[in-house]
C-alpha positions in Angstrom: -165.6 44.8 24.0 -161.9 47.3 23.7 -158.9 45.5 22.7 -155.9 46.5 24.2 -155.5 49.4 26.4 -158.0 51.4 25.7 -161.5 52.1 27.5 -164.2 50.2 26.1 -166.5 51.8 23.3 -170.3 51.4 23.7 -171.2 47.5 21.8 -173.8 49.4 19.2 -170.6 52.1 18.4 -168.4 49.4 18.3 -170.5 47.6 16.0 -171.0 50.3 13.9 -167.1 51.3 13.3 -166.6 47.3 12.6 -169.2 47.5 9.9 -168.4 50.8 8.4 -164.3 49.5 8.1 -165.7 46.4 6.8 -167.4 48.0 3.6 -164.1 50.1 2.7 -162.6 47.9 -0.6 -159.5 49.5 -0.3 -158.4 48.7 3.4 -159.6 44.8 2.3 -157.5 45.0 -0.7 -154.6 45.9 1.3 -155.4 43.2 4.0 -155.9 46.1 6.1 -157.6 45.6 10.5 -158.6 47.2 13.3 -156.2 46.2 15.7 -157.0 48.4 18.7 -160.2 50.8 19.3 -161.5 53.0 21.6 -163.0 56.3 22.3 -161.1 59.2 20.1 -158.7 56.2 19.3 -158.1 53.8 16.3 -155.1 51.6 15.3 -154.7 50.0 12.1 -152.5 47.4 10.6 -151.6 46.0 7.1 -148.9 43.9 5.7 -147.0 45.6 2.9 -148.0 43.4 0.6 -146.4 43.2 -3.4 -149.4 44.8 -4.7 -148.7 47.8 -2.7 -145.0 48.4 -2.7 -143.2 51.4 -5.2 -140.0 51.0 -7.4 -137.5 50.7 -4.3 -139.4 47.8 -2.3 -140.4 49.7 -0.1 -144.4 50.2 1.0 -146.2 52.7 -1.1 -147.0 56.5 -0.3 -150.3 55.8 -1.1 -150.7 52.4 1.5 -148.8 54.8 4.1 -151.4 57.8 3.6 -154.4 55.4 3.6 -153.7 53.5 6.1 -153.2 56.6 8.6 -156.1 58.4 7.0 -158.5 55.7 7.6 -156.9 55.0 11.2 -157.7 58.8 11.8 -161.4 58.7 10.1 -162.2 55.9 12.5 -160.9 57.6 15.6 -163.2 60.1 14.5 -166.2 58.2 13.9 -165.7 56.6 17.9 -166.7 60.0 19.0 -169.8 60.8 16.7 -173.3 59.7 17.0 -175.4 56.7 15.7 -176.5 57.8 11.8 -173.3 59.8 11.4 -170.2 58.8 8.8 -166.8 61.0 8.5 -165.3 62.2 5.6 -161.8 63.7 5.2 -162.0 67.5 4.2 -158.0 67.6 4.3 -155.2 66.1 5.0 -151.5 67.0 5.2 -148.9 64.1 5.2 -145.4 63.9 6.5 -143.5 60.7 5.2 -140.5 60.7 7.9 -138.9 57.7 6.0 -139.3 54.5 3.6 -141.9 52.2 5.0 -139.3 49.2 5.2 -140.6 46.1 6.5 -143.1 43.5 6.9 -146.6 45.9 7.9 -147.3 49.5 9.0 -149.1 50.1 11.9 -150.8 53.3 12.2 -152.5 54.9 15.0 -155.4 57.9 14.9 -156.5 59.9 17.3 -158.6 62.7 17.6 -157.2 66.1 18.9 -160.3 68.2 19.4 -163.4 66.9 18.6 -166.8 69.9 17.2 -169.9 69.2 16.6 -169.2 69.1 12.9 -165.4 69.2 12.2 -163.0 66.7 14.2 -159.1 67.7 14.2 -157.5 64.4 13.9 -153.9 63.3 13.7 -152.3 59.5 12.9 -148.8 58.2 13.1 -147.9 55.6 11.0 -145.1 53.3 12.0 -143.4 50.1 10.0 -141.9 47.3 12.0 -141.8 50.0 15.0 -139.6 53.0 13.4 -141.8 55.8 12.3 -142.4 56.4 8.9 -145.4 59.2 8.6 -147.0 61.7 10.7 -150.4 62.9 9.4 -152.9 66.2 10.8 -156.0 66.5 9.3 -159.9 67.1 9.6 -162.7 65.5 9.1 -166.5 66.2 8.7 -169.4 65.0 10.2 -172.3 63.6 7.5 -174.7 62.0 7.4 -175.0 57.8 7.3 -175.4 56.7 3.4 -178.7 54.8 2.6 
């Protein structure tokens, strides 16, 4: 069930990280998708659309971090167990360069994974060139409803 290159994740976790992406308004507002999953591993990809650009053209500080962040959350959330959701405690961004292009692509992965804290980092590229670099962690809660 793993697109791309990565080993396949278990169908019901699969599942579960399509369905949790799938209720996050924000990553649909941007046109955001899984691209690529697997175990400790997400990728992500948006088009810079109008609605997210700043002054200059180019894509948005805010599209940039989101896009990585949620990359990194779902990396995360591969690794953890059925009934479990992440949340971001922190996160420190980099932003290399403008995101100048057509779509960002960002890819998370986690660096260490604890039973209740998950070191996680994401690179976020647009049209190939690199354009942020984020390190963060994020916490292990429990499922909503």
């Amino acid at each position: 069930m793993s697109e791309g290159d990565n080993p396949p994740l278990a169908a019901a976790t699969l599942a579960r990280v399509r369905e949790s992406f799938a209720r996050q308004t924000m990553m649909a507002t941007f046109a955001a998708r899984i691209v690529d999953i697997g175990p400790g591993f997400c990728r992500l990809a948006a088009p810079i659309v109008p609605g997210a650009r700043q002054q200059q053209g180019f894509g948005h500080a805010a599209l940039t971090f989101g896009l990585g962040d949620s990359a990194a959350g779902y990396a995360a959330l591969t690794l953890m167990d059925e009934g479990i959701e992440v949340l971001t405690v922190e996160m420190k961004v980099n932003l290399l360069a403008p995101a100048a292009g057509a779509r960002l692509v960002a890819e998370g992965r986690v660096v260490r994974a604890g039973r209740r804290l998950t070191v996680v980092t994401a690179e976020v590229r647009a049209d190939g060139r690199a354009v942020a670099l984020l390190q963060g962690t994020m916490i292990a809660v429990p499922a909503a409803g």
